[in-house]
C-alpha positions as CSV (number, residue, x, y, z in Angstrom):
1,X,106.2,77.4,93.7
2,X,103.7,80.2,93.9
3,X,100.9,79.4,97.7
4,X,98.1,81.5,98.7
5,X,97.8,83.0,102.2
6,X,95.6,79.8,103.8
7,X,92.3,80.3,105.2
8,X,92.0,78.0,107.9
9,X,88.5,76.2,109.2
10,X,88.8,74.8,112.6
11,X,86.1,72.2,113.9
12,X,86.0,68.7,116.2
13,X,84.5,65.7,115.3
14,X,83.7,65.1,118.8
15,X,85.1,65.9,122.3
16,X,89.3,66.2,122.1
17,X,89.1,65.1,118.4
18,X,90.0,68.8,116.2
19,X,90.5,69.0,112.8
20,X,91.9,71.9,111.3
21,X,91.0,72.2,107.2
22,X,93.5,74.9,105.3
23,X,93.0,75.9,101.7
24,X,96.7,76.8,101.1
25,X,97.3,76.8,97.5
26,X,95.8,78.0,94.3
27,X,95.2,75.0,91.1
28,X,98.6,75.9,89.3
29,X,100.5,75.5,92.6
30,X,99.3,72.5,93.6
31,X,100.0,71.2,90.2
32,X,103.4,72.5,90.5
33,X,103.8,70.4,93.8
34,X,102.4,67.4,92.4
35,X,104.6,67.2,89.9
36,X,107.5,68.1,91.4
37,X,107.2,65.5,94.1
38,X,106.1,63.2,91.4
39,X,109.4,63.2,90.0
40,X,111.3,63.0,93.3
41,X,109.7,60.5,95.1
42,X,110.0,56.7,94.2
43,X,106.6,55.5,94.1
44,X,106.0,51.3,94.4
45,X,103.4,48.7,95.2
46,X,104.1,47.0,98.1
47,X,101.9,44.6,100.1
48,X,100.4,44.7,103.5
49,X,98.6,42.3,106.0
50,X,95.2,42.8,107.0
51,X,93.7,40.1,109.3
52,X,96.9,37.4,108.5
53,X,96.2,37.6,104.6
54,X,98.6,39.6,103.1
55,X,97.1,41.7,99.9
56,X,98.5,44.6,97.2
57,X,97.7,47.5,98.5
58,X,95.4,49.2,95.7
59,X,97.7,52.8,95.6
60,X,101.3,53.5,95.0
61,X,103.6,53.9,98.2
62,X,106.5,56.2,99.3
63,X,108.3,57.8,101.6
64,X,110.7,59.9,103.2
65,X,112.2,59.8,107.0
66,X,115.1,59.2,109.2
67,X,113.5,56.4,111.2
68,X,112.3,53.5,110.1
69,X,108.2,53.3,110.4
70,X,105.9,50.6,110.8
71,X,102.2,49.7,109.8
72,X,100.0,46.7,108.7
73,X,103.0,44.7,109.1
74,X,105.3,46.6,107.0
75,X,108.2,48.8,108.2
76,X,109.2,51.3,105.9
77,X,113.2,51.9,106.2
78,X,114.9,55.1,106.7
79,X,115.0,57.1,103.3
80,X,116.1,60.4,102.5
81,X,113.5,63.2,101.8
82,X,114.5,65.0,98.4
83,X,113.9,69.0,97.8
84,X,110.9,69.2,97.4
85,X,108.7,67.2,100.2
86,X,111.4,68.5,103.1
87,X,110.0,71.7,101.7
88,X,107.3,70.5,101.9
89,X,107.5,69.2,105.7
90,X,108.7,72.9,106.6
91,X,105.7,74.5,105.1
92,X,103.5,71.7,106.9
93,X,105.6,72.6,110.1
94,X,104.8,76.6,109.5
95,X,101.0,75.9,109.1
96,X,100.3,73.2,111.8
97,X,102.9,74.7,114.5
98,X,103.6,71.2,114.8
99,X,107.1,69.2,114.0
100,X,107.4,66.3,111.4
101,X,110.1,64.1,110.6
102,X,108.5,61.8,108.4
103,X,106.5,61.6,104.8
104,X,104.2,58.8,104.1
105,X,103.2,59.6,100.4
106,X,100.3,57.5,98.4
107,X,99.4,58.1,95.0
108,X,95.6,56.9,94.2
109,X,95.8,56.2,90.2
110,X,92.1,56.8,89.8
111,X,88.8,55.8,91.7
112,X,89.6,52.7,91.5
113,X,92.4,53.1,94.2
114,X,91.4,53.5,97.5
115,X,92.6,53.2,101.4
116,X,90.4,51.5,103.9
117,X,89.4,52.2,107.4
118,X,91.9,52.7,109.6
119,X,93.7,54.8,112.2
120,X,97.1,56.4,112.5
121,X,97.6,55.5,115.8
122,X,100.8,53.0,116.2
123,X,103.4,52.9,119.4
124,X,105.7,55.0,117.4
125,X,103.9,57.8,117.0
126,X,103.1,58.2,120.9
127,X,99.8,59.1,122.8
128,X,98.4,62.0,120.6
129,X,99.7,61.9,117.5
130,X,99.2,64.6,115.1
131,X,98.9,63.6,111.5
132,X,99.1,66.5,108.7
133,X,97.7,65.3,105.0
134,X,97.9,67.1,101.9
135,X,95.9,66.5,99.0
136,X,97.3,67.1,95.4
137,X,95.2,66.8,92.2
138,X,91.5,64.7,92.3
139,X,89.6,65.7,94.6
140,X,88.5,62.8,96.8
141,X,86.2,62.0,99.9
142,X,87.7,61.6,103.2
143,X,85.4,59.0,105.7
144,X,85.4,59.3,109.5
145,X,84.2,56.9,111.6
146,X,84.0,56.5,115.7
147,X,85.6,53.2,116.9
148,X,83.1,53.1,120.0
149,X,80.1,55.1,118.9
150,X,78.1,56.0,116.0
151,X,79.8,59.5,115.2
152,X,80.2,59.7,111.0
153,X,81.6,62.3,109.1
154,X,83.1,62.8,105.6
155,X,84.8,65.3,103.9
156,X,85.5,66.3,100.2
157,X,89.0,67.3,100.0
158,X,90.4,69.4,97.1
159,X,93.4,70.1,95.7
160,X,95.9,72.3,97.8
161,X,94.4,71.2,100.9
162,X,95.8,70.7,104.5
163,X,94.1,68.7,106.7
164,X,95.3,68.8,110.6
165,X,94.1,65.7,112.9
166,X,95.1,66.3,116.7
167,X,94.2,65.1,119.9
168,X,92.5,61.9,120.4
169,X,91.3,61.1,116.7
170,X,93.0,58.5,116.1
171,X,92.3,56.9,119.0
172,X,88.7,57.8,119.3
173,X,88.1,57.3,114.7
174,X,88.9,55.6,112.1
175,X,89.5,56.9,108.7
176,X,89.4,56.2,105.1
177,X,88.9,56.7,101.6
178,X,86.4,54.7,99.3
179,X,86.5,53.9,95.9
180,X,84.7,56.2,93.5
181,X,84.7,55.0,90.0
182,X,83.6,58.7,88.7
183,X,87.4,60.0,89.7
184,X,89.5,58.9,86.6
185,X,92.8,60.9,87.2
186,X,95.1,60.7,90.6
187,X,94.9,62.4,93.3
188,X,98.4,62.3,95.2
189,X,98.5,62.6,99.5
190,X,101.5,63.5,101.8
191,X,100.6,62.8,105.2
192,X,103.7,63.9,108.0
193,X,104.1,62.7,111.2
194,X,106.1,62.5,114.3
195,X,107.9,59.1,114.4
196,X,109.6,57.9,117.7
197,X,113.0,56.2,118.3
198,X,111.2,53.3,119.9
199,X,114.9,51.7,119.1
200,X,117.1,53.2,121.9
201,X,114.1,52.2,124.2
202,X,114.2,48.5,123.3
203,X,117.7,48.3,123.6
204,X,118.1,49.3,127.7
């Protein structure tokens, strides 16, 4: 699958909170990945449980890992990544200069689909986790904002993209992304992550 050479913008969204924005691939090649992974990775709606009222989430969900991961009071069981997203995880790996060992993929069918505020920031992932997202097809706008202040920031993020969040983001934001009924085709996002055997831990 033909990539570009990235160009790679580096900026914070406050002290300790960097984000690192590379344009890696060209229209056809994203398309190329988007479809590939399309047809790889088993997409489904499942539930989650915000505030002890368990709701659809409004996207299609999947994954690929060898530990099991848990958010919003769901844990996502160990899967096999196909072809295409480890190849995927390496190119993510070769960008970042960080390690991944899991795939959390969501397709947003339209506008209508969206993900609400929140922060990657669970046990598993340890103190400073670094979250890597990819964006695939509609473009789609990317909200920030601080948990204990009145920092806001948003981004439009395009097809081919590479977002990098380090340091204390997630601990110090929150982020989401709104409805927008003008997007009527999908946009498709791989975000990888570190996950932590939190298992052999609980056992001792």
């Amino acid at each position: 699958m033909p990539t570009l050479s990235p160009a790679c913008i580096n900026w914070e969204l406050a002290e300790d909170c960097p984000l690192e924005l590379h344009q890696v691939m060209d229209e056809p090649g994203a398309r190329d990945w988007m479809n590939s992974l399309l047809a790889e990775v088993a997409l489904e709606e499942r539930s989650i449980t915000l505030f002890g009222k368990t709701i659809l989430q409004p996207r299609l969900v999947g994954w690929g890992g060898e530990l099991p991961y848990t958010y919003s009071g769901q844990t996502l069981a160990p899967r096999r990544m196909g072809q295409h997203l480890t190849a995927l995880q390496l190119l993510t790996q070769e960008l970042s200069g960080h390690p991944f060992n899991h795939a959390l993929v969501n397709l947003y069918r339209n506008g209508a689909d969206s993900m609400g505020m929140h922060s990657d920031d669970e046990v598993e992932l340890g103190q400073r986790p670094v979250i890597a997202s990819w964006s695939f097809g509609s473009s789609r706008r990317l909200v920030f904002a601080e948990k204990k202040g009145k920092i806001r920031h948003q981004l439009s993020l395009s097809s081919g993209q590479l977002l990098v969040m380090a340091g204390a983001t997630q601990h110090r934001f929150r982020h989401g992304l709104p409805k927008d009924p003008r997007v009527q085709t999908p946009r498709l996002n791989v975000t990888f992550r570190w996950v932590q055997d939190t298992r052999s831990a609980a056992r001792r």
